[in-house]
N, C-alpha and C positions, 0 to 999 in steps of 0.2 A: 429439321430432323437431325443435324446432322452436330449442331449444337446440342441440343439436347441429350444426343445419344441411343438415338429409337432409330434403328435402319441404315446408321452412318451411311456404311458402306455402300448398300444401295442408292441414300442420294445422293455420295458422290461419285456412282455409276451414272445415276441418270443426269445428273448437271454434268457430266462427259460428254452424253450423249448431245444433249441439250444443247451444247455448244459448238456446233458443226461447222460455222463462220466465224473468221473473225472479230466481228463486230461483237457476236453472243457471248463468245468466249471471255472477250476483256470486258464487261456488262457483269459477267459471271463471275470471273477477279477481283475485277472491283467490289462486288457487294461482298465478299468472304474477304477480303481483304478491311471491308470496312468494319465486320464484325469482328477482325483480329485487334482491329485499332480501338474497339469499344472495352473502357474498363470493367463493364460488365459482365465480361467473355471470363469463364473461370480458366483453369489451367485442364481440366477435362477437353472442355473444347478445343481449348488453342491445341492441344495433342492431335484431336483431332480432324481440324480445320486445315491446315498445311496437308496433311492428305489429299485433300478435295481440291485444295488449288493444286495438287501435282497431278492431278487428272486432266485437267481441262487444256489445252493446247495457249500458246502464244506466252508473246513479251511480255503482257500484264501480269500474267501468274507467274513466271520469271520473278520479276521485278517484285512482287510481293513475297514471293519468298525471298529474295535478296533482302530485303527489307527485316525480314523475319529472321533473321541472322544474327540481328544485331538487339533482338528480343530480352527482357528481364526473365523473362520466362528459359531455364535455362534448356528444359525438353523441348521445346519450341524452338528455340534457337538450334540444336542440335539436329530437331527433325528435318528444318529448314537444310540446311548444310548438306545433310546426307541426300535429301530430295533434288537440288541443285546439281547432287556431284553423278547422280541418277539419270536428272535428263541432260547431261552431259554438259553445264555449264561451266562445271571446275567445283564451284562453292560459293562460298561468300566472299563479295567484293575488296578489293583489298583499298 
């Protein structure tokens, strides 16, 4: 949904919720993270995707925004940055 653009915001409320432990959480990173890494992902999503991982708790979503910083995608990169500096990591890695 959240790729495509139907509901965003609510599936990335409910994959918040959804991720109550840390196990679910970084399970949850990972798979949005792995759709950031597919070239199939347009620049719609990627705008939107980094959203969704700044919902969900822990280091994997961290670390995949960290990641996402360093993005061709230059919105993407930018949203990463601002969401990083958000959940009070600083930014991107130096």
């Amino acid at each position: 949904m959240i790729v495509a653009g139907r509901n965003d915001t609510d599936a990335a409320d409910a994959l918040s919720v959804l991720a109550a432990d840390a196990a679910t959480a970084d399970r949850i990173a990972g798979r949005v993270a792995g759709l950031l890494a597919d070239p199939a992902t347009g620049p719609p999503a990627r705008g939107r995707l980094p959203q969704a991982l700044a919902s969900l708790p822990g280091d994997a979503a961290t670390r995949a925004l960290a990641g996402l910083t360093r993005d061709d995608d230059p919105a993407a990169a930018l949203t990463a940055v601002s969401l990083l500096r958000f959940r009070g990591t600083g930014g991107p890695p130096s």
